[in-house]
N, C-alpha and C positions, 0 to 999 in steps of 0.2 A: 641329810646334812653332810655336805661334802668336805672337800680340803679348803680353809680356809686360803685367805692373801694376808692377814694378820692377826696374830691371838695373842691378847696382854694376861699375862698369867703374875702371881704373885704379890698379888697387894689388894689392899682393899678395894670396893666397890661403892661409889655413891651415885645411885639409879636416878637422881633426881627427885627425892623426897626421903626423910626418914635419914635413920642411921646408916653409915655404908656397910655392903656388906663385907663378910671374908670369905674366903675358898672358892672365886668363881673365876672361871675363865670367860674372858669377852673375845669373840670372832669376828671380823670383818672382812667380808667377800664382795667385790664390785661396789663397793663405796658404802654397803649398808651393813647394819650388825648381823648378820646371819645365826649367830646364837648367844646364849649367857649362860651357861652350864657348869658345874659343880669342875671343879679343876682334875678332879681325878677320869673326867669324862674327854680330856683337852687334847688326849693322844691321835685321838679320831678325826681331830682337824687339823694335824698338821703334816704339812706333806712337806716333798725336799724344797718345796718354792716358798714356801709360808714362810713369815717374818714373824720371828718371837720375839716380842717385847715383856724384857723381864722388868718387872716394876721394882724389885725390891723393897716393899713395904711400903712406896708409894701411891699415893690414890689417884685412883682413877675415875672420874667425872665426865662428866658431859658438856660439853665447849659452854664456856659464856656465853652470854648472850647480852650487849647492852642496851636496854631499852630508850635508852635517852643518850646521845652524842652527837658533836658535828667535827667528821670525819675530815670534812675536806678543809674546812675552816682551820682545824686543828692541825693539820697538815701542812697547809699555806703558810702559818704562822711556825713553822717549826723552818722553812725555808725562809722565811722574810726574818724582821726585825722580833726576836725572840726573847722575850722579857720574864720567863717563867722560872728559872733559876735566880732570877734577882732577892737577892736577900734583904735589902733596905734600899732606896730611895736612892744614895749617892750610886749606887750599885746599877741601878735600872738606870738611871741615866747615862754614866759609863758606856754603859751596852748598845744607849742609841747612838750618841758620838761615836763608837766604835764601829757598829754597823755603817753610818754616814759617812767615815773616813774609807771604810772598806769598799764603801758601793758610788763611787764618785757619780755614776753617769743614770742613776735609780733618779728620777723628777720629783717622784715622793718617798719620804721615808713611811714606812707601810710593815703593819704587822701588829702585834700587841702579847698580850699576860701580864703587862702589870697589876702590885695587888692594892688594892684601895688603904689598906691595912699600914701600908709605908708609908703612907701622905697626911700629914694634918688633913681632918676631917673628911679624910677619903679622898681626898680633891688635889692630885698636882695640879698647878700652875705651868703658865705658858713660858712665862720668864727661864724656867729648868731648860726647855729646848731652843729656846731662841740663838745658839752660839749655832744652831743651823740653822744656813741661810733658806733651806730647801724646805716645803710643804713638809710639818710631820706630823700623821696621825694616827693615832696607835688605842687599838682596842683595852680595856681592862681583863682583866683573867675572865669574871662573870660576863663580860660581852655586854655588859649593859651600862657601861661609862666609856666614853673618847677621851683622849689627853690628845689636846692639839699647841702648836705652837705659833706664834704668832704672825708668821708668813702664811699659814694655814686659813688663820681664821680673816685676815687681811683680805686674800683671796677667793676667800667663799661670799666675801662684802657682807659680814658680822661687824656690829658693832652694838654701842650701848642703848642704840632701838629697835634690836632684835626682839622681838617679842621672845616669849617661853614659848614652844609648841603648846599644843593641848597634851600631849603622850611623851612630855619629857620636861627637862630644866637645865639653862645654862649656868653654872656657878660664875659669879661676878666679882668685880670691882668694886673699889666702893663707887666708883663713877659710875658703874653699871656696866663697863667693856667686860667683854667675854674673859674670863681669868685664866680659863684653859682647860677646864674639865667640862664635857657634854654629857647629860644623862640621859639613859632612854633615846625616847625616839629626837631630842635633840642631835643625836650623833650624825643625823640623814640630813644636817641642815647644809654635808659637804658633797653631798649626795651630786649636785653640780658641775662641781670641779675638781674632785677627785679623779684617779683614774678608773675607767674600768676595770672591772676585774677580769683578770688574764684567764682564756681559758687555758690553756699548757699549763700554769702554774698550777690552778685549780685542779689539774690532770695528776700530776707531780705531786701535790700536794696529797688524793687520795690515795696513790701507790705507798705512800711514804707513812701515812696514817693508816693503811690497810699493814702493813710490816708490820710496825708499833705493835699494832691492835692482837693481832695474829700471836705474836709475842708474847701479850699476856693471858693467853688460852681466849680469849673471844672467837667466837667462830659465826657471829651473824649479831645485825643492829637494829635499831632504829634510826635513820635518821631525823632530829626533831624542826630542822626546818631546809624545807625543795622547797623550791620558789622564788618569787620576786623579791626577794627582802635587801635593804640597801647596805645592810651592815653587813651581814653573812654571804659570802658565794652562792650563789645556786646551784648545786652541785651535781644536778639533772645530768648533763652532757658529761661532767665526766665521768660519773656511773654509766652510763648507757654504752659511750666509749668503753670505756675498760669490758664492758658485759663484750660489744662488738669486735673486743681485743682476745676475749679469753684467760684475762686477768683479774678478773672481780672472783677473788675467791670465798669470799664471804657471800652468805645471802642476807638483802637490804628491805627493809620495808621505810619509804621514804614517809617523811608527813609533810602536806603541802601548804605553805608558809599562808594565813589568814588576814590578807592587808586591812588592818584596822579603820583605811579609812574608808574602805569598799562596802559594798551591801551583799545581800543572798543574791544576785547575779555571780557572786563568787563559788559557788555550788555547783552549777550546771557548768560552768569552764573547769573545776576539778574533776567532776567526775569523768568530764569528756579526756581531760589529757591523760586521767588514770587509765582510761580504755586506751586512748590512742598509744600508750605505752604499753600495755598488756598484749598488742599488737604485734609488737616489735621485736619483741627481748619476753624471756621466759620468766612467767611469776616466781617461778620458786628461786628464783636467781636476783629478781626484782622489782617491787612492787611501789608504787604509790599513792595505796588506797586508804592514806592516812588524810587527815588534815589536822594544821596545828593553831590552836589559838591560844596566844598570850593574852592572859586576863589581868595580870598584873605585871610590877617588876620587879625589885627585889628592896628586903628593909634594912640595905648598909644605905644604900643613897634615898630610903624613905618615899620610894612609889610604888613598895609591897602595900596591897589596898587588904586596910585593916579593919574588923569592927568597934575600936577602938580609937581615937588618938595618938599619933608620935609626942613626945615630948619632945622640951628646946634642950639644949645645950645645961641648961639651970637647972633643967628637970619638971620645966612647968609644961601642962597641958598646951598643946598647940589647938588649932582647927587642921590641922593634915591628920586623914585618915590613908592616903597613899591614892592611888592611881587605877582604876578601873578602864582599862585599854581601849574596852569595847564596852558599848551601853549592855548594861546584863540583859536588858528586852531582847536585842539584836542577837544575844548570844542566844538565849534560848530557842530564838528562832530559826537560827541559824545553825545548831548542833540539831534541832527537831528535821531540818530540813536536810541535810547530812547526812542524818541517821536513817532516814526512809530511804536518801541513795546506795546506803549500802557502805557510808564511807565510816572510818573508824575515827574517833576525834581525839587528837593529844595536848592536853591542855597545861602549859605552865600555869599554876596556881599556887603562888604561895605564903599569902598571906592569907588568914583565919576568913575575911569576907569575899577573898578572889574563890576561896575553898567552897565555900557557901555558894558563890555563885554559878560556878561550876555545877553544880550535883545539883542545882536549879535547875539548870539549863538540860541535866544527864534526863532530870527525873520528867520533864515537860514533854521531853522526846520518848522518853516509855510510855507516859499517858496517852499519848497523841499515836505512837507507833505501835505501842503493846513490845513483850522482848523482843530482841535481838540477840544476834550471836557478835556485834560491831566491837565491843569488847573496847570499848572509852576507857583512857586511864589517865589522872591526875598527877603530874610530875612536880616534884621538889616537896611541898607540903611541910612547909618552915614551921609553920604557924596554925593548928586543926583545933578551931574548940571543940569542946567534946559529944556537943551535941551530933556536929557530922559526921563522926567515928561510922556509928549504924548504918548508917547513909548510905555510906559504901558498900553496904554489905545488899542492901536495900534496891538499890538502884543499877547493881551489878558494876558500878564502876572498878577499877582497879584500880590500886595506891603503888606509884613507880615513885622509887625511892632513889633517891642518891646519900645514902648512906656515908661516903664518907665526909659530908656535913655534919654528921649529927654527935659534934663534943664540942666542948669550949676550946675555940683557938683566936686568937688577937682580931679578927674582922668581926666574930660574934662577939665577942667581949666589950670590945673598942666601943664601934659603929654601930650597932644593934642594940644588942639588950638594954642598956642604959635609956635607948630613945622608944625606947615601948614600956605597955602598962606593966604595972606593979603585977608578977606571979608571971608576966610571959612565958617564962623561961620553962615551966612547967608543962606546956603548953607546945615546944619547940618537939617537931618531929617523931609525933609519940608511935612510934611503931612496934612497941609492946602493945596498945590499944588495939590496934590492927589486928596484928597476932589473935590477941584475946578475943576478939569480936569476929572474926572468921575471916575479913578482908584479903581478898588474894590479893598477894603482894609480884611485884614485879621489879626491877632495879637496874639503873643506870647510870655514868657519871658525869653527863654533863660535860663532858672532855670537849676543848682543852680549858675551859672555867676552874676544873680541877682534873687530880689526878685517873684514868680510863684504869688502873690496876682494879679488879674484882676486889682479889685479899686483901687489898688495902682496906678498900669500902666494907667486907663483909669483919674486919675487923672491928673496925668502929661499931657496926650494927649490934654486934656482941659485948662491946665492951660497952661503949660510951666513951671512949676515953683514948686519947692520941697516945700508940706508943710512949713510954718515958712520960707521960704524964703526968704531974700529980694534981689533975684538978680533977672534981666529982665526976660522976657520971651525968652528961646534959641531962638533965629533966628527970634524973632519979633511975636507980636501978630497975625500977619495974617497966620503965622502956627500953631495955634489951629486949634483942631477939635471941634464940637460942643457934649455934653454928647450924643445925640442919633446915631451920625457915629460913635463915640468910642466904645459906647456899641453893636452896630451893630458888626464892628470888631473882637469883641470877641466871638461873639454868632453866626448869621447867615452868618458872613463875613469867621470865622474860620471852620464852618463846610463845607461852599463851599470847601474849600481848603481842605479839607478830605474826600471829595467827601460823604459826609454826609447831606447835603442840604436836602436830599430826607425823610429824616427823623427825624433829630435832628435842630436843633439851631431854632428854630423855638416855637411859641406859636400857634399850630395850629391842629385840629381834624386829628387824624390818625398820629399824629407824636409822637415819642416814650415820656413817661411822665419826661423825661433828664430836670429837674428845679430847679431854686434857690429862697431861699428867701432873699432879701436886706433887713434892715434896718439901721439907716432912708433910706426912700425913693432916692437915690441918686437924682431924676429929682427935688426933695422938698426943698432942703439946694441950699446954694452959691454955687459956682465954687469950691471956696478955702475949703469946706468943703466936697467935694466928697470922700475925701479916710477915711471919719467917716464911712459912709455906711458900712456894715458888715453882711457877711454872718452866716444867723439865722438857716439855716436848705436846706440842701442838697438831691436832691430826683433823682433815678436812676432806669429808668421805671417803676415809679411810687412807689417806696421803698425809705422810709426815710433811707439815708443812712451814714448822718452828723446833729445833733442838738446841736445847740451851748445851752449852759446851760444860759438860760436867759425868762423870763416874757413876748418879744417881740412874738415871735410867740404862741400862744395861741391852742392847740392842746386838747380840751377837750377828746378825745380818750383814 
C-alpha cells in the first residue's frame, strides 16, 4: 500500500449499503480506491504530492448513479425554448413569446417543460401560441404531450379528419380541429415537417447535461431511449463523439428505443449495433446492450394501461382502461427473444396492467431461457397491485424508481387520482412493499420530465412528502423507505442495473474512485431535512470534477 494521489479523511462513510461509517480513511491512486482504512492508519498514504480532502463531518458516498434519464433531450431543451421554471400558464407562454422575439431567424419554435398541471384538463390550446406566426412545438415536462400552435398543425395538414393514432389522442374542438395538445404517439404526426434534429445542438446539448449531471454527484447513467424515436434525439452520435472527443466523463449504458410499430426483426438489428458499437468505443465508457419498451403511457393524460377503468370528469366509470403500446404477446416474445441475446430490457410500466404485463413478458423469458444475469428492470411503477409485489422478487426483475414522484403535488391531485378507481392511491408507488419483500431497487429521475437532483428524490422516498408540505404521506407511511435503501438505490442499487456493480457504486478497494461529497451529512439532520444535504464536490476516478464554491469541503491542496 503505497502513497496515495487522494485520501478523504474526516467525516463519515457510506460504502453503498447500511449505515455510513465513522473513522475511516478513503485512498485513491490512479483513478481506483486503493484502500478504506481506519484513519489512524491514513499517515502511510500520504506523501508531499497527495491531496487531502478534509471532509469536515461531511459524507462521503459513492457517485450517483441514474438509472433512468435522457441526457441529451434534457440538454436540448435547456438550450431551446425552456418552459421548466414556468409557474402557471400566463408564465410559460411569456417564455415562448420571449423566446420567439429573441430568435427571429429559428423556422420553428422548438423545445418544451411545460407542466400539464397549468392547463385546464392538462390540455393547452393552440389559440395561447398563435400571436406566433412561425411553427411552434413544444414537448410537456413528462415528454408524453405536444402543445403545438396552429401554423404547426396547419402545416403537418391536421385537421378535423385526422384520425387518433392507435398509440395516442389528439385533444379537440368541438368541430373536431386539433385544439393543440398531442398525446403519446400522436406528437410523431409532425414527424414530417418538423425540423430535423440538429446534430451540434444534440452534441451541446449532452456537454451541457453532462455539467448539470456531474454537479449533482451523478457519476454514470442510463440512458432510457438510443434510437429512432421521433420525439426524443437519438443521442447515439453524440455519445460516441464526445467518447471520440475524450469528453464523456460519465460512463453510459444506453437502452435501444423499441419502435412499437416494428416486429422481433427489431432484435437481431439491436444486438448487431450493440456489437458494432462495442467495436468502436470502449464498454466501460459505453454501452448499448439495453433495450427499451414502452408498455404504456402515463395516467394525467389517461393512456397509463390500467387493470381497472379511468373515470369521466363526473366521476363515472368509463370503458378506458389506458393504452397498451405493444400487444403483450409481442412483448413476451420479444423480451424472450432479447433475453436469450444477451440484451437487458428497460421497460416503462406504469400503470397496475402495463406492470402485469411486463413481469409476463420477464417471467416467459426465464421459462423459455432459465436465469440470466440481463438484470430487466421496470421504470416509474405509479400504479403495482399487490399481487406483483413477489413477482419482482420471483422473476429477478428490478423496480427503478423515480422517487421524486411519489407525494401529492397538483398533476397527482388534479389529473390523476380523482380519474382512477376508488383506493388507487394506496396503491401509488408502494416501495415500502418492495423494501419488505426483498426487491432490489434501483433509481432514477426521468430528467428533464422532472428534477435529476438524487436528494431531492431520495427525500421523498423517506418521507412521502414535498418539503413544506402539509399533505399526508402518498399511500401511507408504511411506504417509506428508510435513508440508507434510498441511498443504496441510487448508488449500489443503480449500478447493478448497469451492470456496473463490478466496479462503481460502491465504497470499496479496487473499485473505480466514482464519489461524492454530501453536506450536511444527510444520515445527521431529520427526515424532513434531507433535501438540505448538498453536493460539495464531485470526483470521477479519482479527478475533482465538480466543486461547489463553499468553506464545507476544506481542500488544503
Amino acid at each position: 500500500m503505497g502513497v496515495a494521489d487522494v485520501v478523504f479523511v474526516g467525516g463519515p462513510v457510506f460504502t453503498g449499503e447500511g449505515r455510513p461509517m465513522d473513522g475511516l480513511a478513503v485512498a485513491v491512486t490512479g483513478g481506483r480506491i486503493a484502500a478504506v482504512v481506519p484513519e489512524a492508519e491514513a499517515s502511510v498514504l500520504i506523501g508531499e504530492a497527495t491531496r487531502v480532502v478534509d471532509l469536515d463531518g461531511a459524507l462521503l458516498s459513492p457517485g450517483f448513479q441514474d438509472a433512468h434519464v435522457h441526457p441529451v433531450s434534457g440538454g436540448m431543451e435547456l438550450l431551446q425554448c425552456n418552459l421548466t421554471d414556468a409557474s402557471d400558464a400566463a408564465e410559460a407562454v411569456s417564455t415562448v413569446l420571449a423566446y420567439a422575439k429573441s430568435h427571429p431567424d429559428e423556422p420553428w419554435i422548438l423545445g418544451g417543460g411545460w407542466s400539464m398541471d397549468h392547463f385546464p384538463g392538462g390540455s393547452p390550446v393552440r389559440g395561447l401560441l398563435d400571436a406566433i406566426e412561425r411553427p411552434v412545438l413544444l414537448l410537456s415536462r413528462d415528454h408524453h404531450s405536444s402543445w403545438a400552435n396552429t401554423a404547426a398543425i396547419r402545416l403537418a395538414g391536421l385537421d378535423a379528419s385526422t384520425p387518433d393514432p392507435v398509440d395516442g389522442r389528439i385533444e379537440r374542438e368541438p368541430d373536431g380541429f386539433p385544439a393543440g395538445t398531442f398525446h403519446e404517439g400522436a406528437g410523431a404526426l409532425f414527424t414530417g415537417v418538423q425540423p430535423e434534429h440538429d446534430p451540434e445542438l444534440a452534441y451541446r446539448g449532452l456537454l451541457a447535461a453532462q455539467e448539470a449531471l456531474i454537479a449533482l454527484g451523478i457519476t454514470g447513467w442510463q440512458d432510457a431511449a438510443v434510437g429512432a424515436s421521433s420525439i426524443i434525439a437519438d443521442p447515439l452520435d453524440a455519445y460516441e463523439r464526445a467518447v471520440g472527443e475524450g469528453v464523456l466523463r460519465v460512463h453510459v449504458r444506453g437502452a435501444q428505443w423499441w419502435e412499437r410499430d416494428q416486429g422481433l426483426e427489431q432484435v437481431e438489428r439491436m444486438t448487431a449495433r450493440r456489437d458494432a458499437l462495442a467495436a468502436r468505443v470502449p464498454a466501460d465508457r459505453l454501452t448499448i446492450a439495453s433495450t427499451k419498451i414502452m408498455v404504456d403511457g402515463v395516467a394525467e393524460n389517461q393512456t397509463a394501461a390500467m387493470l381497472t377503468p379511468y373515470k369521466d370528469p363526473h366521476g363515472h366509470v368509463t370503458g378506458n382502461r389506458g393504452l397498451s403500446f405493444v400487444d403483450p404477446a409481442i412483448v413476451r416474445q420479444a423480451v424472450t427473444a432479447l433475453d436469450a441475446a444477451g440484451m437487458q430490457v428497460h421497460f416503462h410500466a406504469l400503470g397496475d396492467r402495463a406492470v402485469r404485463e411486463a413481469l409476463d413478458a420477464v417471467e416467459a423469458a426465464r421459462v423459455e431461457n432459465g436465469p440470466t444475469d440481463n438484470r430487466h428492470h421496470l421504470a416509474h411503477l405509479q400504479v403495482v397491485d399487490e399481487a406483483e409485489v413477489t413477482r419482482f422478487v420471483e422473476t429477478d426483475a428490478v423496480a427503478n424508481l423515480q422517487a421524486l414522484w411519489a407525494s401529492h403535488e397538483p398533476q397527482l391531485d388534479e389529473l390523476t387520482l380523482p380519474f382512477l378507481r376508488d383506493g388507487a392511491e394506496a396503491r401509488h408507488y408502494p416501495f415500502g412493499d418492495f423494501a419488505r419483500e426483498g426487491v432490489r431497487l434501483a433509481a432514477g429521475s426521468d430528467w428533464p420530465v422532472s428534477s435529476a437532483d438524487p436528494m431531492a428524490a431520495i427525500h421523498i422516498a423517506v418521507t412521502r412528502v414535498h418539503p413544506g408540505s402539509e399533505a399526508p404521506p402518498l399511500g401511507g407511511e408504511h411506504q417509506r423507505l428508510d435513508l440508507e435503501t434510498a441511498m443504496a438505490a441510487y448508488t449500489s442499487g443503480s449500478a447493478y442495473v448497469n451492470h456496473r456493480d463490478h466496479d462503481t457504486g460502491w465504497v470499496r478497494e479496487g473499485y473505480l474512485g466514482n464519489l461524492v461529497v454530501l453536506s450536511p451529512d444527510p444520515f445527521s439532520v431529520p427526515a424532513e431535512e434531507i433535501h438540505r444535504a448538498t453536493v460539495q464536490s464531485t470526483w470521477i476516478e479519482g479527478e475533482l470534477v465538480y466543486l461547489r464554491q463553499t468553506d464545507t469541503v476544506k481542500d488544503p491542496s
